[in-house]
C-alpha positions as CSV (number, residue, x, y, z in Angstrom):
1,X,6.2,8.6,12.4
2,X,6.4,12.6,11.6
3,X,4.4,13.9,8.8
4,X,7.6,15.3,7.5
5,X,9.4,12.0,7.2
6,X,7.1,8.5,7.0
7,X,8.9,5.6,7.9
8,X,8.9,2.2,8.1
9,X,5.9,-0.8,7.2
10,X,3.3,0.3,6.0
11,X,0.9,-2.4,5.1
12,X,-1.2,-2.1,2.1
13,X,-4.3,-4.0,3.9
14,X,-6.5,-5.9,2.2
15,X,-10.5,-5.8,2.5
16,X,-12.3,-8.8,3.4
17,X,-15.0,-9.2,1.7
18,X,-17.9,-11.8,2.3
19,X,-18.9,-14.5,0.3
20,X,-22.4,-12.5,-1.3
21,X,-19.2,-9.5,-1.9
22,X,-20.2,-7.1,0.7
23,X,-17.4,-6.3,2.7
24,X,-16.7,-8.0,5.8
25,X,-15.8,-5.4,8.4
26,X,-15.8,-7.9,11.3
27,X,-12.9,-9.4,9.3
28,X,-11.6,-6.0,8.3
29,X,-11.4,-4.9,12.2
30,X,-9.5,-8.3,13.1
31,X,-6.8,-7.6,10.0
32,X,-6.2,-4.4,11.3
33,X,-5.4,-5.3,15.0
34,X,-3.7,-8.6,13.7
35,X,-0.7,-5.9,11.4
36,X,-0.4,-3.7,14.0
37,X,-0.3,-6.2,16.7
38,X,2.6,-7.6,14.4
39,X,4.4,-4.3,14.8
40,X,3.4,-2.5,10.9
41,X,4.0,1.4,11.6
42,X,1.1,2.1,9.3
43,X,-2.1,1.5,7.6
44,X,-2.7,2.1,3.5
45,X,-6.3,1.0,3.7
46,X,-8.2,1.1,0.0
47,X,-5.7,1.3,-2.4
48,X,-5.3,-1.5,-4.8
49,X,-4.8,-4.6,-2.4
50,X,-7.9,-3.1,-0.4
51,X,-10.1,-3.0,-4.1
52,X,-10.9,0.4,-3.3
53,X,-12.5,0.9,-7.1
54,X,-14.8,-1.7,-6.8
55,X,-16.1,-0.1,-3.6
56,X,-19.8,2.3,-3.2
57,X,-19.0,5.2,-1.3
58,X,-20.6,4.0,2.0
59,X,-18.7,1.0,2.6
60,X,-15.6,3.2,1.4
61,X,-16.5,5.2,4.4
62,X,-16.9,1.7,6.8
63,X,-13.9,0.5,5.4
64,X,-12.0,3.8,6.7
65,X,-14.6,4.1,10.0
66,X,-13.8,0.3,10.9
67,X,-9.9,0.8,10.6
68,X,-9.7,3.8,12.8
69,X,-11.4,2.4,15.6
70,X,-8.5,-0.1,15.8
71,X,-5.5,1.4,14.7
72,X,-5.5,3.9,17.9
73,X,-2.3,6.2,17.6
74,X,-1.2,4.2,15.1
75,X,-1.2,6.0,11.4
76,X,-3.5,5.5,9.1
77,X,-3.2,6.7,5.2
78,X,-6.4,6.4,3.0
79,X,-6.4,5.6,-0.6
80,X,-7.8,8.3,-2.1
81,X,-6.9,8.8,-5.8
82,X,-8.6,8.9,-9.2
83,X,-8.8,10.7,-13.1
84,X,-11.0,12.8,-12.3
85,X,-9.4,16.0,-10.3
86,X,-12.8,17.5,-9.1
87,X,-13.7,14.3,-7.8
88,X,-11.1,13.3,-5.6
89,X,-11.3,16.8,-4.1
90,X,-14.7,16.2,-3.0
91,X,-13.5,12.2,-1.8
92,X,-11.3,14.2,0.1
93,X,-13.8,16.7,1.2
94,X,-16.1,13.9,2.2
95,X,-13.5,12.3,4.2
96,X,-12.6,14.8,5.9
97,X,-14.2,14.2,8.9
98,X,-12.4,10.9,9.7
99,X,-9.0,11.5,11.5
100,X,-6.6,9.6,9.3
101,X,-3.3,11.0,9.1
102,X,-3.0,11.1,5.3
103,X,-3.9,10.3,2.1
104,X,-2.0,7.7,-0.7
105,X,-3.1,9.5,-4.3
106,X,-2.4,7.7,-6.9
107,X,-1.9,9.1,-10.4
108,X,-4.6,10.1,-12.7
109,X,-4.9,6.8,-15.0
110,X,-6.9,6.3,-18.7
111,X,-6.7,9.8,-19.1
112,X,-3.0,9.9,-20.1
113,X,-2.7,13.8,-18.8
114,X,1.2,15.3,-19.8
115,X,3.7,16.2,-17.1
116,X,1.9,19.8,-16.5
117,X,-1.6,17.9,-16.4
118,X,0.0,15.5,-13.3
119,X,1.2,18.5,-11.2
120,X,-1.9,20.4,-11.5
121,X,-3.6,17.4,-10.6
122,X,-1.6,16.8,-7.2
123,X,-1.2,19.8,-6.6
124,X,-5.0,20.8,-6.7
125,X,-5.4,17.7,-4.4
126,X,-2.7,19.2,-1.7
127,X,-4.5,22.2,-1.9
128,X,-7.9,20.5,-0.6
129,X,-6.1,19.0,2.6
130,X,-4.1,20.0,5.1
131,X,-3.0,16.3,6.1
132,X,0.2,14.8,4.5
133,X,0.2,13.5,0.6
134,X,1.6,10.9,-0.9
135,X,1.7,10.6,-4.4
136,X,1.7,6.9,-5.5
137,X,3.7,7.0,-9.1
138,X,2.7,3.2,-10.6
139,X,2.8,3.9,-14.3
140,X,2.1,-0.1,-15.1
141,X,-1.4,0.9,-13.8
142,X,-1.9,3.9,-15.1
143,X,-0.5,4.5,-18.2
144,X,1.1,7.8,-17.1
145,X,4.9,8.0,-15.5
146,X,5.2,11.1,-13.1
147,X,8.9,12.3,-13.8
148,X,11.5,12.7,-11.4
149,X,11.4,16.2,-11.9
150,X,7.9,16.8,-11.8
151,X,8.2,14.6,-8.1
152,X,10.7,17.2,-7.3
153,X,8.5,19.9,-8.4
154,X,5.5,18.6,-6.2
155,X,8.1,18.2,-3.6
156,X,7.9,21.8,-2.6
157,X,4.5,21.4,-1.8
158,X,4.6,21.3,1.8
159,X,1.9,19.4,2.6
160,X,3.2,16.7,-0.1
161,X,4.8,14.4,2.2
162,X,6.2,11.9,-0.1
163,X,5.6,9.2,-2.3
164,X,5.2,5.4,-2.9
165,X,7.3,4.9,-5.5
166,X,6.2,2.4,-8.0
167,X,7.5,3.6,-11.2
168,X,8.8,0.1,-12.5
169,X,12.1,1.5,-13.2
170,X,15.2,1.0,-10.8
171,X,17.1,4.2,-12.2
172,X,14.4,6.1,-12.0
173,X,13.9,5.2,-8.3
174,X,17.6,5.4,-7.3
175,X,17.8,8.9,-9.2
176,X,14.6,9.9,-6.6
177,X,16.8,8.6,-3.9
178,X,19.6,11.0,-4.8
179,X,17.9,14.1,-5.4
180,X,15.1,14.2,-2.7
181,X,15.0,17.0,-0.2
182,X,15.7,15.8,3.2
183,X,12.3,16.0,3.7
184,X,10.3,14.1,1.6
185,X,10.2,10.7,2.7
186,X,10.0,7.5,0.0
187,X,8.5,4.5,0.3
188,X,8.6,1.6,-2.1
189,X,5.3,0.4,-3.6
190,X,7.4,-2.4,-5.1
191,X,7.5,-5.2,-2.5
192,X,9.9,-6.9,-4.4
193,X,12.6,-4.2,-4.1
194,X,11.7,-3.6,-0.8
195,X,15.7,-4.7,0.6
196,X,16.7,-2.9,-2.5
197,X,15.5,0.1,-2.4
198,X,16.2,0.5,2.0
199,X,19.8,-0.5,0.9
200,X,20.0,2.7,-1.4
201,X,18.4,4.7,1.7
202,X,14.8,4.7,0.4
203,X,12.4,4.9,4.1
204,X,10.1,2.3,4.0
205,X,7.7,0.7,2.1
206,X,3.7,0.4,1.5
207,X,3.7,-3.2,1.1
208,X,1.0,-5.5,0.1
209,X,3.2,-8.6,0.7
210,X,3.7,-7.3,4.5
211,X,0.3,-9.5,5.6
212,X,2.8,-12.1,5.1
213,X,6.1,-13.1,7.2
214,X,5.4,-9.4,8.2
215,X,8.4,-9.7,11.4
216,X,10.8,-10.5,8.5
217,X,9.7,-7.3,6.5
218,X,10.1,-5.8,10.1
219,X,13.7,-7.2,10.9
220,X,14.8,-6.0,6.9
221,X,14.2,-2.2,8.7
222,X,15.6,-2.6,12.0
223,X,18.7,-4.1,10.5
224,X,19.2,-1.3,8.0
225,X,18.4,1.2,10.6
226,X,22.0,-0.4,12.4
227,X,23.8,0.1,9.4
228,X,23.7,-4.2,9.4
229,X,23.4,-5.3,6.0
230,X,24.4,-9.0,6.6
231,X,21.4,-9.1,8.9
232,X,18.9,-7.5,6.4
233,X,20.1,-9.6,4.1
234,X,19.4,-13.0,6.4
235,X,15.8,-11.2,6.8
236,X,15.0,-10.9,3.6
237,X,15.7,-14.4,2.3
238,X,12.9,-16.1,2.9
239,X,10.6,-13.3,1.2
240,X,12.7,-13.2,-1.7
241,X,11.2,-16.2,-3.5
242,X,7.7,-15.4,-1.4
243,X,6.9,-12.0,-2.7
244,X,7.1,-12.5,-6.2
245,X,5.2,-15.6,-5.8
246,X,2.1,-13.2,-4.4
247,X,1.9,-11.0,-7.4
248,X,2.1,-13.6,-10.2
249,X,-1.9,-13.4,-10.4
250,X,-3.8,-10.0,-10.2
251,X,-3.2,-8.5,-6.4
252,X,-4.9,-8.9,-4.2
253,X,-6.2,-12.5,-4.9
254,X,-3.1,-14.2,-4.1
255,X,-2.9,-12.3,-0.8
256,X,-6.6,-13.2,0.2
257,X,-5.7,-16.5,-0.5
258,X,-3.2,-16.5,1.8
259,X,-5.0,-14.8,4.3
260,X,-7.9,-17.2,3.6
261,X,-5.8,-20.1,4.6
262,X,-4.6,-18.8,7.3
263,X,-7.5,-18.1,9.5
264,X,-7.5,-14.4,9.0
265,X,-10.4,-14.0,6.6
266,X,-13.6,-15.8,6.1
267,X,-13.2,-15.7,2.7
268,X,-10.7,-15.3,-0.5
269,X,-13.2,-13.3,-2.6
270,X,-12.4,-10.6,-4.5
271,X,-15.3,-7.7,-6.1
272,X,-15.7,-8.4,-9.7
273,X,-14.2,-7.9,-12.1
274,X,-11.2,-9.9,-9.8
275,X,-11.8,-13.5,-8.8
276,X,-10.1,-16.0,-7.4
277,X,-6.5,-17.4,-7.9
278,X,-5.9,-20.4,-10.3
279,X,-5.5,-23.7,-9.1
280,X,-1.8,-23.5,-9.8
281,X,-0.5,-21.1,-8.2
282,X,-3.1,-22.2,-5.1
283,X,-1.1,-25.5,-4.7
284,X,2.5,-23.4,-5.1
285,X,1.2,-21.1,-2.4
286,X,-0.1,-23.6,0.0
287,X,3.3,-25.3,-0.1
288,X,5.2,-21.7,1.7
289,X,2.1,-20.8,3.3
290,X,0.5,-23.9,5.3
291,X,-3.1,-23.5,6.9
292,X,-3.5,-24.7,10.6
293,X,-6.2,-27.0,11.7
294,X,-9.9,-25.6,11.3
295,X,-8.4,-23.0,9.0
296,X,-9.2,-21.6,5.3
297,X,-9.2,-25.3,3.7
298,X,-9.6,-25.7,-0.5
């Protein structure tokens, strides 16, 4: 994986938290090795799956600390992204001592800055860095839609790497596809267009729903990277009905529960103001996902 051209899984990793809410970096530590064990080509740690806004800056810092110490030569990108310019340069600045590979900024939300206001934004971030960028473009969070040509615009940054496209509109992502320079690598944020969007050339994804099934999500690539649609299309059955079943409540709970019930976590807690997942989609979830003896039980 070339800082010109991300590829691949990327798994948007959740972080375990214990049952008083302080985070469980034991846990974190064992999620970690479990994904790459599993063959993910990447890390997204603290971006929305991993809660990152309900996060103080110290266990922000474990969190990243913990991660890295497992992850080896493996790349990891940090979530670091907010609507306050200034202040994710001096994240970033903070950070900096930590040898991730790159950073996942998501757009400036609440503030509702115009077109001009987004590329001053990422591009003051670029400028704070010299690692890889990408700009995470998820307008149903917040409230602001980075245009294709302002993506384009960014695109000449060189540090800006690419993106993880989330922008809740199929044209618009297809139309990315089309113009991109051969350099600028996208990923879907969009788990559920994940064989979509690799069909129509996209280069990955940073995929919350990849703690799940994740050798499917990882046979989906490989068969695409052969030109074998029929095959990715086999793969990608059985997460078809999965992954929109994980996202039906407020990510990450459905996830944690999952992981919960599996053995992977201690718990399925979420940092207020999250919680847990209702009862309904529990019992829906528990018939895909079945725990194993002396696992997560309800």
């Amino acid at each position: 994986m070339s800082n010109a051209r991300i590829r691949g899984v990327v798994a948007a990793v959740a972080t375990p938290v214990q049952e008083d809410g302080s985070p469980d970096t034991a846990r974190a530590t064992k999620l970690a090795r479990f994904l790459l064990d599993n063959g993910c080509d990447g890390l997204n740690v603290l971006g929305t799956t991993g809660e990152a806004p309900a996060l103080d800056d110290s266990e922000f810092e474990r969190v990243v600390e913990v991660t890295l110490e497992r992850a080896g030569n493996v790349p990891v990108f940090v979530g670091l992204g907010g609507n306050a310019t200034r202040k994710v340069v001096r994240s970033l600045e903070l950070l900096s001592r930590y040898p991730f590979a790159g950073i996942v900024s998501v757009g400036p939300y609440y503030n509702r800055p115009g077109q001009d206001g987004l590329v001053a934004h990422f591009r003051a971030v670029a400028a704070a860095t010299d690692r890889p960028v990408l700009i995470y473009n998820i307008p149903y969070r917040t409230a602001v839609n980075l245009s294709n040509e302002s993506m384009l615009e960014l695109a000449e940054v060189p540090n800006i790497a690419g993106c993880k496209d989330s922008s809740g509109s199929i044209a618009q992502s297809l139309d990315l596809l089309a113009r991109r320079p051969g350099d600028f690598a996208v990923l879907t944020g969009e788990d559920a267009l994940y064989f979509t969007m690799l069909a129509n050339g996209a280069d990955g994804g940073i995929l919350a729903a990849s703690h799940l099934l994740t050798d499917r999500f990882l046979a989906v690539r490989d068969a695409f990277a052969r030109n074998d649609v029929e095959a990715a299309r086999r793969a990608w059955a059985p997460l078809a009905s999965l992954v929109p079943l994980l996202f039906t409540e407020a990510n990450p709970m459905p996830i944690k529960y999952c992981l919960w019930r599996q053995g992977l976590i201690a718990s399925p807690e979420c940092r207020l103001p999250l919680t847990r997942i209702s009862d309904a989609l529990a019992t829906r979830l528990d018939a895909v996902i079945a725990p194993s003896e002396g696992r997560g039980s309800r």
